[in-house]
N, C-alpha and C positions, 0 to 999 in steps of 0.2 A: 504494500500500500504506500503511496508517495502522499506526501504531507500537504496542505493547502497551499499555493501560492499568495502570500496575503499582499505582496507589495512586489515589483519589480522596481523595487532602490532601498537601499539602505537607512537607515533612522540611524541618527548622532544621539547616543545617551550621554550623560554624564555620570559618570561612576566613581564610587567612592573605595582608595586601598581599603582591603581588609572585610567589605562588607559583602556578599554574596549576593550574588541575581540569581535567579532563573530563566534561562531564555524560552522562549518557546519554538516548540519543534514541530507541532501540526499544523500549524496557521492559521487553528481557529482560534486564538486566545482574542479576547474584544482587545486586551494592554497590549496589543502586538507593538514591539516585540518582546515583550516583558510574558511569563507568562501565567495565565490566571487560573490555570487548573480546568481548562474547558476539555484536554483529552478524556480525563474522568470521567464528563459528563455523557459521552458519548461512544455507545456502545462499539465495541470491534477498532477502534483505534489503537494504534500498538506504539502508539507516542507516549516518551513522557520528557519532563523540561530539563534541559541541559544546565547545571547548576557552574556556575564559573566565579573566583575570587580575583578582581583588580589586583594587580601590585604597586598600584600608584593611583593618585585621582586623575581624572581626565576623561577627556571626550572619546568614547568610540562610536563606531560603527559598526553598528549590527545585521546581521541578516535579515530582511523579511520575505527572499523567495524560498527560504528555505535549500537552498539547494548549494551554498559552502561546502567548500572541500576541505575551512576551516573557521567550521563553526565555534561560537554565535557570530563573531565576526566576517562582515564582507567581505568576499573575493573576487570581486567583479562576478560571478556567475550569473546574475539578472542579468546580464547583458548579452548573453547567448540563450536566452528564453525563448518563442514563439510569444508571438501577442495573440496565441485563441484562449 
């Protein structure tokens, strides 16, 4: 099963050393890209949130087509998508 496409571009979060996210990995979370437990809610999804700790505060870039080769973060990969 391939994960939702929620965005073809990446979100700038700002994150905090030491504090822990959850990204989300199915694309249905409404916080995309943060994520809010929606795989739960939904039966047969074999998703759950990818938990990652900053080593410094600052701005990154998150994934939202899901499809990083190095997740949560951007790898250009939206940009070889199909727009259907």
């Amino acid at each position: 099963m391939q994960p939702k496409i929620f965005k073809r571009a990446p979100t700038a979060v700002r994150v905090e050393k030491g504090k822990t996210y959850a990204w989300c990995t199915c694309g249905h979370s409404e916080t995309n890209p943060i994520c809010d437990g929606s795989h739960k809610k939904i039966e047969g999804l074999p998703f759950k949130s990818l938990k990652f700790t900053p080593e410094e505060d600052g701005e990154v870039w998150l994934c939202n087509c899901k499809q990083s080769k190095n997740p949560p973060f951007c790898d250009g990969s939206h940009k070889s998508l199909s727009s259907i």
